[in-house]
C-alpha positions in Angstrom: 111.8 117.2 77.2 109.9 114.2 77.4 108.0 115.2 80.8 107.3 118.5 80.0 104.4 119.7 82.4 101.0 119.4 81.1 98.6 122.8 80.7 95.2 120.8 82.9 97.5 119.3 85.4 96.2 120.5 88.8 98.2 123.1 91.0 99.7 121.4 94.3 99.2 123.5 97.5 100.8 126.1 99.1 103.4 124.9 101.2 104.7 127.9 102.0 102.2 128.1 105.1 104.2 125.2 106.8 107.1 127.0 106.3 105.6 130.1 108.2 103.8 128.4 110.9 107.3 126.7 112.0 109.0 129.6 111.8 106.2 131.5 113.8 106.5 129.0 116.4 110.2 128.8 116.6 110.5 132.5 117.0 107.5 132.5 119.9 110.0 129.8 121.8 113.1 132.1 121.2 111.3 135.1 122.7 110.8 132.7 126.3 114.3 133.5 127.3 114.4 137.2 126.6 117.5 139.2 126.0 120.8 137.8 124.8 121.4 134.0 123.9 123.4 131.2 122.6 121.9 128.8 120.4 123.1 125.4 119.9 122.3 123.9 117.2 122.1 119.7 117.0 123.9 118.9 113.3 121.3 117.3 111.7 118.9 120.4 112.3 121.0 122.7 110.9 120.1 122.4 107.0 116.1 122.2 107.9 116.8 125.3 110.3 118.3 127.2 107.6 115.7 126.9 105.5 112.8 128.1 108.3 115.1 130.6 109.6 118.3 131.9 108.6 121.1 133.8 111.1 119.7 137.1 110.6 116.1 136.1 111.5 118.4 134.5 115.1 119.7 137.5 115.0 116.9 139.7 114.8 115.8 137.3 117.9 118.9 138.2 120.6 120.8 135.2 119.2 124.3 135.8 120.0 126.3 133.1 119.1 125.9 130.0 117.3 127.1 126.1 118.7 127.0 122.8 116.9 125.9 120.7 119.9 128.6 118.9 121.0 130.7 121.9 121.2 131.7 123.4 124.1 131.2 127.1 124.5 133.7 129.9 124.5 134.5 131.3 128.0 132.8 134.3 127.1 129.8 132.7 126.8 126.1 134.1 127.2 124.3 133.8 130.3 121.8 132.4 128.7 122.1 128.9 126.8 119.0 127.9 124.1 119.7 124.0 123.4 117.9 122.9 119.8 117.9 119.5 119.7 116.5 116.2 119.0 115.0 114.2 121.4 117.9 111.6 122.1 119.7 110.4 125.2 123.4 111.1 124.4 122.4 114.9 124.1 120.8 115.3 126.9 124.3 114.1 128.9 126.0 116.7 126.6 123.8 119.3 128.0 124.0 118.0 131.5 127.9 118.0 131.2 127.6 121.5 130.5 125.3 122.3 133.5 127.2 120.9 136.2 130.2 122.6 134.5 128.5 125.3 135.1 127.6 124.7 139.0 131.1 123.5 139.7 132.6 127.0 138.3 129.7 128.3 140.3 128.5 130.7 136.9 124.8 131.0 136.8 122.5 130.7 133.7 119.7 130.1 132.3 119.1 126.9 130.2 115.8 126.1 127.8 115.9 123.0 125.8 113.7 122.8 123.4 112.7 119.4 121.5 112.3 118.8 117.6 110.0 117.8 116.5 108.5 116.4 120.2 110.5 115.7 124.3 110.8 112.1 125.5 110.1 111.0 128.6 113.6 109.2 128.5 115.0 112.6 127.2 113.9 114.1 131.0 114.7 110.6 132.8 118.2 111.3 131.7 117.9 115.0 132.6 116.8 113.8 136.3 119.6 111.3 136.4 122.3 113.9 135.9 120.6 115.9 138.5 120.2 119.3 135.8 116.0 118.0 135.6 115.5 121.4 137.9 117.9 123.5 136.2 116.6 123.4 132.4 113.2 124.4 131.4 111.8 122.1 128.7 109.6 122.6 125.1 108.8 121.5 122.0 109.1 122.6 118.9 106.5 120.9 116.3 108.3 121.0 113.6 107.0 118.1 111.6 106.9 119.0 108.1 109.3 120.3 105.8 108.4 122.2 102.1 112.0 120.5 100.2 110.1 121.4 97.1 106.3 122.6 95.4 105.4 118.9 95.7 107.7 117.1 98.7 107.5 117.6 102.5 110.2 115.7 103.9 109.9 115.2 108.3 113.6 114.8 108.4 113.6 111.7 110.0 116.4 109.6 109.0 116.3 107.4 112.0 113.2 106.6 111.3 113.7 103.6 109.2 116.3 101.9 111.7 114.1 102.9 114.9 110.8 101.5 113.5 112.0 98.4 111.1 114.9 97.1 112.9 114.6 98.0 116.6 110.5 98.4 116.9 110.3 101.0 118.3 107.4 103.1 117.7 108.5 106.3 119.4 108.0 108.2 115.6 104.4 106.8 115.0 103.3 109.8 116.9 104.8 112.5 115.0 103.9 110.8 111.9 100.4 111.2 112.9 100.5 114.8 114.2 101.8 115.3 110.5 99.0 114.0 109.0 96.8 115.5 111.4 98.5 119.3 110.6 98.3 118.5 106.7 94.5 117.5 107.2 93.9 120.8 109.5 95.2 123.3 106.9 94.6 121.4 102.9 91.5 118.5 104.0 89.5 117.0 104.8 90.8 114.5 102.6 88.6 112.2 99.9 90.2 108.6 100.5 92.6 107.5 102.8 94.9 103.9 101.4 97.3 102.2 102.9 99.4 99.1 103.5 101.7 97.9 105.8 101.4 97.7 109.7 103.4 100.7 110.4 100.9 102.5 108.0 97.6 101.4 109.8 99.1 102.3 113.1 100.2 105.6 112.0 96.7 105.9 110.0 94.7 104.7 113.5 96.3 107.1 115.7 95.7 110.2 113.5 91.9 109.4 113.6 92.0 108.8 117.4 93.8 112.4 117.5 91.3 114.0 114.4 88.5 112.5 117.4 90.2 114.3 120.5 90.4 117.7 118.4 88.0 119.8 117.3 88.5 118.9 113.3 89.0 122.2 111.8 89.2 121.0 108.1 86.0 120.4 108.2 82.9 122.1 105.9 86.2 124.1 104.0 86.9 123.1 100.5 89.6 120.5 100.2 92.8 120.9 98.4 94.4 117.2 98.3 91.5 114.5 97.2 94.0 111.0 97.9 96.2 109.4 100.3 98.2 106.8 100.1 100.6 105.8 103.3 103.1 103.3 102.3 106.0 101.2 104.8 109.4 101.2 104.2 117.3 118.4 100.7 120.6 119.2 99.5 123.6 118.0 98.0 127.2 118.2 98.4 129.0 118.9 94.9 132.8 117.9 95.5 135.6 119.7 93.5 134.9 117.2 90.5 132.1 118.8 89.8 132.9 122.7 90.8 136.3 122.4 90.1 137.8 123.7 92.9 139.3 122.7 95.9 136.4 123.4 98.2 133.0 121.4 98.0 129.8 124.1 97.7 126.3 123.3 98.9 123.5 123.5 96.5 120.0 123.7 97.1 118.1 121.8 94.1 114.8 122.3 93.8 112.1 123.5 90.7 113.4 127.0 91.8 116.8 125.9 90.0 115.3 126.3 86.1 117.8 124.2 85.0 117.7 120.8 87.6 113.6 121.5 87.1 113.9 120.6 83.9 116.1 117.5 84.2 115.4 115.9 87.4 112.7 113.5 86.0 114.7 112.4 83.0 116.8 109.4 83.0 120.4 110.2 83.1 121.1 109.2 79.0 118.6 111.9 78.1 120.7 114.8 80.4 124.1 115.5 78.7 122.1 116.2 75.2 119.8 118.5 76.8 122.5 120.2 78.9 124.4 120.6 75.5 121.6 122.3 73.8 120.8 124.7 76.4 124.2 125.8 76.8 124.3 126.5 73.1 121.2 128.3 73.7 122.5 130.5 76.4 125.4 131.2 74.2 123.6 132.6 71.4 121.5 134.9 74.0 125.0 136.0 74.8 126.0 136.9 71.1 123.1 139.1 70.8 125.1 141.7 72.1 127.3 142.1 69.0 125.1 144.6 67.1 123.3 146.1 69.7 123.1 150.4 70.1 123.9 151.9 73.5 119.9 152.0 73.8 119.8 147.9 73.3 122.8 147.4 75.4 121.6 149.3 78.4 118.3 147.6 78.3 119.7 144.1 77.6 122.5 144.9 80.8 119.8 145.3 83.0 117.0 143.2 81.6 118.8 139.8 81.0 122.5 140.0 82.2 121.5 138.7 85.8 119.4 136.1 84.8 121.7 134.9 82.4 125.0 134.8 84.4 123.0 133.1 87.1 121.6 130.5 84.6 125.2 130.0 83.4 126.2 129.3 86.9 123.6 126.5 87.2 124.5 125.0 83.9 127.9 125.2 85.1 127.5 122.9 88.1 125.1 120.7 86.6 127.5 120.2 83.5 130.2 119.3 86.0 127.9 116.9 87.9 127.1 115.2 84.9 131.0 114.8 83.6 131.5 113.2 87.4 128.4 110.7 87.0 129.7 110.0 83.2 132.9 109.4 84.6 131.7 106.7 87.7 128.7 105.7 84.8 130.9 104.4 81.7 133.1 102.5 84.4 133.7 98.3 83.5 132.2 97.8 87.7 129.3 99.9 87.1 128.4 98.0 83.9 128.9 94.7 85.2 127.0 95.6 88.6 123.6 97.0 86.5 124.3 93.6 84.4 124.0 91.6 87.8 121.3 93.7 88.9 119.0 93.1 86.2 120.1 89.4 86.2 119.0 89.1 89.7 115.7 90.8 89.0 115.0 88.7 86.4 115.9 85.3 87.6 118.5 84.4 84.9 121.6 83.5 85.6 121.2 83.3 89.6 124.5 81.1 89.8 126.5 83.7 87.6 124.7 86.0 89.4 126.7 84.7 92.6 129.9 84.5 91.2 129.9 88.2 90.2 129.1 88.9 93.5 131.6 87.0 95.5 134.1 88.2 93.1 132.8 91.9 94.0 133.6 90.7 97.6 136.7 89.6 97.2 138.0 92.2 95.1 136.4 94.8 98.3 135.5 97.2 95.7 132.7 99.1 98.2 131.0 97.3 101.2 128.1 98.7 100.4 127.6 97.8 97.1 128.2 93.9 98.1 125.3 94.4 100.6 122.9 95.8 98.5 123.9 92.9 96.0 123.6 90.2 98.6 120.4 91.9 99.6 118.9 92.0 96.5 119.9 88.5 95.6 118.2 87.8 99.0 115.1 89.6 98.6 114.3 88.1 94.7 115.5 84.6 96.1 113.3 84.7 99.0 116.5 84.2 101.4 119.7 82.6 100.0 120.2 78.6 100.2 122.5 77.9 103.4 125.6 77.0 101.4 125.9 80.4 99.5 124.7 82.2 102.8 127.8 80.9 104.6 130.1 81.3 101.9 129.6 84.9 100.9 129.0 85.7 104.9 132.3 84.5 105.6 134.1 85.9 101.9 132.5 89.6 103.6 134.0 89.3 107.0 137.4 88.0 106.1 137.6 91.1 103.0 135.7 94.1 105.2 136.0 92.8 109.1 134.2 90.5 111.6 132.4 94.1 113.0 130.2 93.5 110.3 128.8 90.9 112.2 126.4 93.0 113.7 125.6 93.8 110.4 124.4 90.8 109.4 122.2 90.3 112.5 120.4 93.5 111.5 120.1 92.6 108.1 118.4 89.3 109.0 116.3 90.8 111.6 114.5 93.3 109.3 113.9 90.8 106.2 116.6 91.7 103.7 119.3 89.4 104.2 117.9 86.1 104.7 118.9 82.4 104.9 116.2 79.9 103.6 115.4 77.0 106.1 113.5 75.3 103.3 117.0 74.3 101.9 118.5 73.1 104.4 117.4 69.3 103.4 118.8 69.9 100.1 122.2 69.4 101.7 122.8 65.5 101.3 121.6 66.0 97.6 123.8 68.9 97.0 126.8 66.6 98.4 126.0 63.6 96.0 125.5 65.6 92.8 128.6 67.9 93.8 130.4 63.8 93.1 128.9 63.0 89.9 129.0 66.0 87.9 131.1 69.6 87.5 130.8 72.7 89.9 128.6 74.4 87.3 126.8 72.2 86.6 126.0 70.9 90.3 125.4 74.7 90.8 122.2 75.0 88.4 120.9 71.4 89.5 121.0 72.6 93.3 119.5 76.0 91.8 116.6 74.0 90.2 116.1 71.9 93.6 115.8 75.1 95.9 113.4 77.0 93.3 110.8 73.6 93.4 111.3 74.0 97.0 110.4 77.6 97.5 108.7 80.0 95.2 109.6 83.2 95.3 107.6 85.8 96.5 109.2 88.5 94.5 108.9 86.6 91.1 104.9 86.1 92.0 104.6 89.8 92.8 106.4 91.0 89.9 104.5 88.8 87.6 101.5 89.9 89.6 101.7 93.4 89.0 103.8 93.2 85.6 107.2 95.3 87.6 109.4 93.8 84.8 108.3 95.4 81.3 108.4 92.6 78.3 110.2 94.5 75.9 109.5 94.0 71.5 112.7 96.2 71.3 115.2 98.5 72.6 113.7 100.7 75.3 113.2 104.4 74.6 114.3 106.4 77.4 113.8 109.6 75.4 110.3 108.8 74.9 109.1 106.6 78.0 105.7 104.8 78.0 105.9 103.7 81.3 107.3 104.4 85.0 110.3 101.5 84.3 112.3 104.4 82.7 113.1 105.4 86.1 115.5 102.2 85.5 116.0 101.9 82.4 113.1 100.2 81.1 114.3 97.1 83.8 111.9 97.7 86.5 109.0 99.7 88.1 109.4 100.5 91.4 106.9 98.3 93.7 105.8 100.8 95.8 104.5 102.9 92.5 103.1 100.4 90.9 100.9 99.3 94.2 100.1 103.0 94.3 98.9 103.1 90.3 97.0 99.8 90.7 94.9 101.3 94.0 94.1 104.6 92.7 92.5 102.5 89.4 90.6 99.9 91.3 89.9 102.7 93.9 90.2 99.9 96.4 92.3 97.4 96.7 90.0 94.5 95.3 91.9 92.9 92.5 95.0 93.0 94.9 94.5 90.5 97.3 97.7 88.0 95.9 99.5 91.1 96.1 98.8 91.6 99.4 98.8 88.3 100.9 102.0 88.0 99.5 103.3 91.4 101.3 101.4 90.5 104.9 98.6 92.9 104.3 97.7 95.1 106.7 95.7 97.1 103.8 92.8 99.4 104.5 90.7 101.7 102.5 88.5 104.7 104.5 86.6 107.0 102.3 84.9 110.0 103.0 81.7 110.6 100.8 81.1 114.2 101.3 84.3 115.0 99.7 85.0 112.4 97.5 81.7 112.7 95.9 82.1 116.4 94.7 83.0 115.9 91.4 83.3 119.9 91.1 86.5 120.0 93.8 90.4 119.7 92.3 91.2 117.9 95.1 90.2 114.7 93.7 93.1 114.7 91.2 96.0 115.6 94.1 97.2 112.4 95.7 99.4 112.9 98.9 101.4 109.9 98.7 103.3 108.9 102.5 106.2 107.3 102.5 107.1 105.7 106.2 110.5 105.3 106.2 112.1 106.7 103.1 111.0 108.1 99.7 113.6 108.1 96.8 114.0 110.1 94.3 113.4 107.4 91.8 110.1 106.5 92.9 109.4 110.3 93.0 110.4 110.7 89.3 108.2 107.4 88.6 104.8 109.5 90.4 105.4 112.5 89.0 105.7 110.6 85.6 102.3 108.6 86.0 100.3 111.5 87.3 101.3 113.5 83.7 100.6 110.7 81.4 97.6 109.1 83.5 95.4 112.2 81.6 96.4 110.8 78.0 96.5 106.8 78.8 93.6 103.8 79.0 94.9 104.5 82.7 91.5 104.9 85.0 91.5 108.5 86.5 92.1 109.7 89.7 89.3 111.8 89.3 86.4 109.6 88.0 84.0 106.9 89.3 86.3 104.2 88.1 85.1 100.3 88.7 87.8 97.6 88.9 88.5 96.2 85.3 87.3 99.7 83.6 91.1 100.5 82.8 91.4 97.1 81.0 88.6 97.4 78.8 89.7 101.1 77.8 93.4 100.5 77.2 92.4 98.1 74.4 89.7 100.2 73.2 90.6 102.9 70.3 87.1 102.9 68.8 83.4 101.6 69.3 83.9 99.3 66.8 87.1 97.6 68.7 85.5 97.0 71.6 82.4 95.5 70.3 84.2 93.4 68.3 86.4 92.1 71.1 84.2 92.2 74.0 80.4 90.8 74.5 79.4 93.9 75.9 75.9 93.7 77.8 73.8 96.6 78.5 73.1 97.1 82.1 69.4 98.7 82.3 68.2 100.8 79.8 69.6 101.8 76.6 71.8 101.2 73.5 74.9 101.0 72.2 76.4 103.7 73.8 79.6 102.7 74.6 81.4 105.1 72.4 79.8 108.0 74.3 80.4 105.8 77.3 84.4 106.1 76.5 84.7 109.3 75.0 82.7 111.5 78.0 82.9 109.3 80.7 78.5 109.1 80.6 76.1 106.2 79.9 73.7 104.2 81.4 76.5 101.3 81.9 77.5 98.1 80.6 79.2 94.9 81.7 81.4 92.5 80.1 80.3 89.1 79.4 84.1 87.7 78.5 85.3 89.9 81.5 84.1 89.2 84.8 85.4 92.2 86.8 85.0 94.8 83.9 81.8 97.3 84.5 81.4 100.6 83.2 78.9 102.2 85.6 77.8 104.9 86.1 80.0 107.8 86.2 81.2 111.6 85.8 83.2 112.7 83.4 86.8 112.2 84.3 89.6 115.1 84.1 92.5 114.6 82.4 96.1 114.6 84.6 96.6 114.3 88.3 99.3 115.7 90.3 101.5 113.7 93.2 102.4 115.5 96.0 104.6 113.6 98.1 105.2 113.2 102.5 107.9 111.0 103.6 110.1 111.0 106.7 113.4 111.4 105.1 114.5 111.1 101.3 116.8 108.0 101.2 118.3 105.4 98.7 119.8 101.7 99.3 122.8 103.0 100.4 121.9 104.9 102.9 119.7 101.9 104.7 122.7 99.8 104.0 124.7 102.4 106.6 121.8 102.5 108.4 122.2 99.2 109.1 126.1 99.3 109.8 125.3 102.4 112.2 122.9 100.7 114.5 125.6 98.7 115.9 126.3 102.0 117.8 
């Protein structure tokens, strides 16, 4: 495969510890209310409990039965009730309902709530409201961090997104820090510290303020993460299409499935042929038992057999999830919606563009998918002109309900559905053209006004930073030279690319455009006892902190930069990089190159060495003459590869902060 781990690419930690430590702590809270107990469980902790603690761990722990919170218990009940929840307001009044239940059948028990990952005051204000605040006892569980994978801790914090972005409030910040405080604790102290955004600084200033209240034990151990980089913004349900069956089956996919480790960073033309071979594979492993005497056989029954019926199993699902993505893949919307998409992110066509869209509308082929259209169109527009923001407002409402009202107003509120006021005296011009001249064409004129009128953000960003590849030919997907792939050679995710362009400069000078145009909030905080060791394999682990959703594309798109970064003109995570050193290397394949297309001037003593200088990463330095920024200093000699490790408080996509959005209006 194409991303096939490299041999000198660092080891990430071990996770595993988190795993135990929550586990630890979740059992020491169990053993409070001793002897027999009902657990109920709130939903969306039940696939994180699972994998901390399965039932027969509870088990082992006196836990009798099992609830869902919200449902009532049997009358046989336990006389003691354990309540494993989140810290939120319409729980608490499901727990008081089942208090004063309880007082007005005058039955006595005992009731412990405990709080993941931290209590609320509100959650207790409630509590004393419903007059239970002296009947409960109260605790918390910290469970912040959860291993999804050898490289992604996920906080499980889907909320997080709509409480923060939409509603402000800052009620997560804290656990957020406490995260980063734990991770520091047990794999830091860590090298550098980035970020951007002001969700990211707030997060980043209250885990100092914590690191200065607490004795810091991570200090004077060796590190194991040398980066981080805090950004703003499990498993999965296979239907009967893919198991086929009538009953849906739950999968856990992770690198401890051989088959999804070896696909999930490919792009999805590159699968199917890959699936295809290894189940060809697997059935020539099977034919080797023709032949075989009873000696063979018995060896190969209990040798191989089990690990190739359960590989067969996997390639079994993941064949049928791949004929069910075929199917919704090779569909005339699909098509048409990546051909808007790009469209969009390019700037052509913007009218077309439009068109599709209120046609997607009108047709109501998925609310969702017209929001994220609308939103994109939005977001690469820098708001839509008034006229189209009332049209395809109204064309939404009248096809998918006025409820989505509410909708809109969050939309607007957190930046991604916008009206521009800039075009609002572009109406009167708008009318007159409309007069002498066809639709169309009064379209593109009106288009033209608007763009002289306001620039877009998005267009200066991603020619900024280069997010749309300028392609010579067809894009190899099979063969990817950059981290576009994750979109088919269309687009590198933002967030990545900011993240690649940091860890080169090592700062963010260079960026400032970039960061003007996304309202700063950047910071840089080194610390130079660590980061200075050039001996420690920290320095080529990045923990990259996602506030508010990671996907899985931009995790494919790290994973793929940290294995090629080793083999590119890419500077290294792990060497004494200078801004403009990358540029001067990527069009560099010999001494005589680089002399011959920069005016290279010695800094200090010395000679030519500048082919010493690029091969081992030593020299006495030199500076461009033609290049302002470029300056090979003095440095170590870098090692090749880096690994991502990646911390975000829930795994997401568009979709789900498009229900996100619909949801808040409960």
């Amino acid at each position: 495969m194409a991303l096939a781990g490299r041999r000198d690419a660092p080891e990430p930690p071990d996770f595993g510890i988190l795993k135990r430590l929550a586990r630890d702590q979740l059992v020491y809270l169990l053993e409070q209310l001793p002897g027999k107990k009902d657990l109920f469980i709130e939903a969306d902790l039940m696939s994180p409990l699972d994998r901390i603690a399965n039932v027969s761990i509870l088990k082992q722990h006196d836990v009798d039965k099992l609830y869902k919170v919200e449902t009532r218990p049997a009358p046989g009940a336990s006389d003691q009730f354990c309540f494993l929840v989140r810290p939120r307001v319409r729980t608490m009044r499901f727990i008081a309902d089942i208090v004063n239940a309880d007082k007005m059948s005058g039955r006595s028990r005992k009731y412990k709530i405990i709080f993941s990952p931290q209590k609320f005051y509100a959650c207790e204000m409630v509590l004393e409201e419903e007059g239970v605040f002296g009947d409960v006892t109260c605790d918390e569980w910290s469970f912040y961090l959860l291993p999804l994978d050898e490289d992604i801790i996920s906080m499980e914090l889907p909320e997080f997104f709509r409480d923060y972005f939409l509603e402000g409030d800052h009620r997560w910040i804290n656990p957020v820090a406490r995260a980063l405080q734990l991770l520091n604790s047990l794999y830091g102290p860590f090298g550098k510290t980035y970020g951007i955004g002001r969700c990211a600084k707030m997060s980043y200033e209250l885990w100092r303020d914590l690191e200065e209240e607490s004795e810091s034990e991570g200090q004077g151990r060796k590190p194991e993460i040398g980066h981080v980089f805090l950004m703003d913004r499990g498993s999965v349900d296979f239907g009967p299409d893919v198991t086929s069956s009538d009953k849906s089956i739950k999968v856990l996919l992770n690198s401890q499935d051989k088959v999804f480790s070896q696909i999930r960073n490919e792009h999805f033309s590159s699968v199917f042929g890959f699936l295809s071979q290894k189940s060809r594979n697997l059935q020539a492993q099977y034919d080797r038992r023709r032949g075989m005497d009873i000696k063979q056989m018995k060896d190969f029954v209990s040798q191989e057999l089990k690990g190739l019926k359960q590989e067969h199993r996997l390639l079994s699902l993941h064949i049928g999830a791949c004929e069910s993505i075929m199917k919704k893949k090779t569909k005339q919307d699909f098509q048409e919606t990546i051909k808007a998409e790009h469209s969009l992110l390019e700037g052509f066509d913007v009218r077309e563009s439009t068109s599709f869209i209120e046609e997607h509308i009108d047709r109501q082929v998925s609310p969702i998918e017209s929001l994220r259209l609308m939103c994109l169109l939005s977001i690469t527009e820098n708001g839509l002109i008034p006229k189209d923001y009332r049209s395809l407002k109204t064309q939404y409402l009248q096809s998918y309900g006025p409820e989505h009202l509410l909708t809109f107003h969050n939309l607007k509120r957190i930046g991604l559905l916008t009206e521009q006021s800039a075009g609002e005296t572009l109406t009167a011009v708008e009318s007159k053209v409309s007069k002498l001249v066809t639709d169309r064409a009064a379209g593109k004129i009106t288009d033209a006004f608007n763009s002289l009128a306001r620039k877009s953000n998005f267009r200066a960003i991603s020619k900024k930073l280069g997010l749309i590849p300028r392609l010579d030919g067809e894009y190899d997907l099979k063969m990817p030279r950059d981290m576009a792939y994750v979109f088919g050679g269309a687009y590198v995710p933002l967030s990545c690319k900011i993240i690649e362009q940091v860890l080169e400069r090592r700062d963010w000078q260079g960026l400032e455009e970039v960061v003007r145009l996304l309202n700063g909030n950047e910071f840089s905080v080194s610390d130079s006892a660590v980061e200075d060791n050039p001996a420690w394999e920290s320095q080529r682990i990045v923990l990259a902190v996602f506030l508010g959703g990671c996907t899985f594309s931009e995790i494919a798109a790290l994973r793929f930069l940290g294995k090629e970064r080793g083999r590119s003109g890419l500077g290294r995570v792990g060497s004494r990089q200078e801004p403009g050193d990358a540029a001067i290397a990527a069009c560099s394949q010999a001494g005589s190159v680089l002399r011959n297309q920069h005016r290279l001037k010695p800094l200090g003593k010395g000679v030519a060495r500048y082919t010493a200088l690029l091969e081992n990463g030593r020299g006495q330095g030199w500076e461009c003459q033609c290049c302002p920024t470029a300056r090979l200093g003095h440095r170590r000699a870098f090692p090749t590869g880096c690994k991502f490790i990646f911390l975000t408080t829930a795994i997401t996509n568009s979709a789900r902060m498009m229900e996100a959005m619909i949801e808040a209006k409960a």
